[in-house]
LUMDODREN-767879 format. One line per field, with one value per residue (C-alpha): residue number from 1; y, z, x. Coordinates in nm, 3 decimals, always signed. Example, Ala and Ser with C-alpha at 12.3 -4.5 7.8 and 13.67 -1.06 7.14 Angstrom:
2
seq <- 1 | 2
north <- -0.450 | -0.106
up <- +0.780 | +0.714
east <- +1.230 | +1.367
//
This chain:
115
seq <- 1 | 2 | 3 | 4 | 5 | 6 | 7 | 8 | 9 | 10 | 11 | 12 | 13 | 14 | 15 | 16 | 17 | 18 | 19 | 20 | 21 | 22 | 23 | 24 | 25 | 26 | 27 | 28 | 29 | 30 | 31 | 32 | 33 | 34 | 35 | 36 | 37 | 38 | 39 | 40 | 41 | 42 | 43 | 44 | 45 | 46 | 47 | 48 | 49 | 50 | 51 | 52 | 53 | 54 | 55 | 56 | 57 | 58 | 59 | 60 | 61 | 62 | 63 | 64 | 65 | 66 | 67 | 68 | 69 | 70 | 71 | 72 | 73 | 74 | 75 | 76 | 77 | 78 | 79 | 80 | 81 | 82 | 83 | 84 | 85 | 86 | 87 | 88 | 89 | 90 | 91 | 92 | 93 | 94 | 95 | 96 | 97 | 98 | 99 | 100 | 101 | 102 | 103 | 104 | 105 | 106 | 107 | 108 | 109 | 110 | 111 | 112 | 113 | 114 | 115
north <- +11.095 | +10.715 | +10.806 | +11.066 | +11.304 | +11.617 | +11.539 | +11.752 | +11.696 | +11.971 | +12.019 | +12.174 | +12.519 | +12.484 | +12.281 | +12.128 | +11.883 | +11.885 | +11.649 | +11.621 | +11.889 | +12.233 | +12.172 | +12.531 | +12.623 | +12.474 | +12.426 | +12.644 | +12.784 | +12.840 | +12.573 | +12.669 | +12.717 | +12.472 | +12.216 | +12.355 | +12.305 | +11.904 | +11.852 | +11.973 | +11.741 | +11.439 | +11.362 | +11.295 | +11.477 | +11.312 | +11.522 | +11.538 | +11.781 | +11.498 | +11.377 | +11.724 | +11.705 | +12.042 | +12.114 | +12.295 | +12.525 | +12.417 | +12.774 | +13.062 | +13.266 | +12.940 | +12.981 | +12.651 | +12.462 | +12.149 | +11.864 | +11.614 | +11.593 | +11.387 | +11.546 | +11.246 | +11.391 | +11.257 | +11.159 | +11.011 | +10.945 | +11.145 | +11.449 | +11.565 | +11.634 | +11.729 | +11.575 | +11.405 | +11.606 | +11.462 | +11.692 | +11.671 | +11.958 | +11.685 | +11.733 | +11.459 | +11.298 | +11.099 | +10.943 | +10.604 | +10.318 | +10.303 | +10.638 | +10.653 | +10.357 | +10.517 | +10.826 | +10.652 | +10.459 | +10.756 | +10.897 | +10.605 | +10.518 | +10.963 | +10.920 | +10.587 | +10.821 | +10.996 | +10.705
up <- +16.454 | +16.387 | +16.001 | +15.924 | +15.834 | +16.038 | +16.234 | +16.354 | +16.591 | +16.582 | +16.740 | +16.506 | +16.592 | +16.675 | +16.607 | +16.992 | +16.948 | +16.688 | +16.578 | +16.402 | +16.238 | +16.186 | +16.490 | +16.585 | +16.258 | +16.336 | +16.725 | +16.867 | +16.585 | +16.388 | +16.167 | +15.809 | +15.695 | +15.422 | +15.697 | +15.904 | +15.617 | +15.531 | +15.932 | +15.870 | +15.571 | +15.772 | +15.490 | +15.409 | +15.239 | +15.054 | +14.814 | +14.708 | +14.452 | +14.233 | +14.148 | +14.081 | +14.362 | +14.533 | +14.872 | +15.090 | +15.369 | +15.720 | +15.936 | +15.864 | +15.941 | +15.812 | +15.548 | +15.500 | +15.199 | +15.141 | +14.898 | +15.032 | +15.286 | +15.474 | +15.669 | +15.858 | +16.057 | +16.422 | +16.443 | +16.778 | +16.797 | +16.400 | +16.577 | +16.399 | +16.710 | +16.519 | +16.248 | +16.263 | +16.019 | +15.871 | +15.625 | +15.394 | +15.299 | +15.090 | +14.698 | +14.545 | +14.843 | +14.803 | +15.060 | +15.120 | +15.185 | +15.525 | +15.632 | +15.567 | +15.726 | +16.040 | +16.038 | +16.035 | +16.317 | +16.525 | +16.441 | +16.550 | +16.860 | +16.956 | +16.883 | +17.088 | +17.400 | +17.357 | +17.309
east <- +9.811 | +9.866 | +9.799 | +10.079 | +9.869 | +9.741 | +9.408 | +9.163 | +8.837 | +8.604 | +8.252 | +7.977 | +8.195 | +8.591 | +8.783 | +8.901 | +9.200 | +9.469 | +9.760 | +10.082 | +10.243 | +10.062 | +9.801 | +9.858 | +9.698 | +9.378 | +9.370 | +9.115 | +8.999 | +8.636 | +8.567 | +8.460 | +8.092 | +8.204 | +8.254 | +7.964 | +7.733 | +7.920 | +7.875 | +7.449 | +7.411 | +7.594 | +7.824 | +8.184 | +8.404 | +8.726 | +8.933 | +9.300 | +9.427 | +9.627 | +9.313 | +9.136 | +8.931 | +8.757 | +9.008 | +8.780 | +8.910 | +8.903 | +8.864 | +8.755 | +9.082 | +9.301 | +9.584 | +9.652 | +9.782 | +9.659 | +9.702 | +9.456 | +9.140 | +8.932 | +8.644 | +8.430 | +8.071 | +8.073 | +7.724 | +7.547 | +7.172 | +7.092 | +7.249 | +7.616 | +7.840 | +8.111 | +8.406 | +8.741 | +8.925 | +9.262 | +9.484 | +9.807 | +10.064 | +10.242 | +10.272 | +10.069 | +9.940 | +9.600 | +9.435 | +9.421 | +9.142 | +9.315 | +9.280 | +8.953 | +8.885 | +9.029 | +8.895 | +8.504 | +8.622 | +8.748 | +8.384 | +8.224 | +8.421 | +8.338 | +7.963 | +7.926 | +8.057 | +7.726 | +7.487
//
């Protein structure tokens, strides 16, 4: 929430807490076999349409319309517990060195719960 943008947390299947504006779009909701399959291979996934990145959906039954991503695995003991998800509806918007920077340390501070 601190970063402007809308964030997400998901487990490897829903996605179970949502901030900022649009939350209803994602709370409670399937997350995506695109993210499902990010989440499996542990990796990160940063993409904003002003720079011709890839925007990959969210959910399954999602319509939303983003401009920019940030999908971060939660991982805890080499098992992926979930992501930290942020998201921007904004025309042009790119995500910056900051925001990534949080989202890893949301991840981190989730997985360290679990240790």
């Amino acid at each position: 929430e601190q970063s402007g943008y809308l964030a997400g947390i998901c487990d490897t299947d829903n996605i179970l807490h949502a901030f900022g504006t649009g939350r209803k779009a994602l709370l409670g909701h399937a997350v995506s076999d695109e993210v499902t399959e990010l989440m499996s291979a542990r990796r990160s996934h940063l993409a904003s349409l002003a720079e011709g990145g890839r925007i990959l959906p969210v959910v399954r039954d999602g319509e939303g319309e983003y401009t920019a991503q940030l999908i971060v695995p939660i991982v805890s003991g080499g098992d992926c517990l979930g992501a930290v998800i942020l998201l921007s509806e904004e025309t042009g918007a790119v995500m910056e060195a900051s925001c990534v920077k949080l989202a890893r340390l949301t991840a981190d501070i989730i997985a360290s719960q679990f240790i």
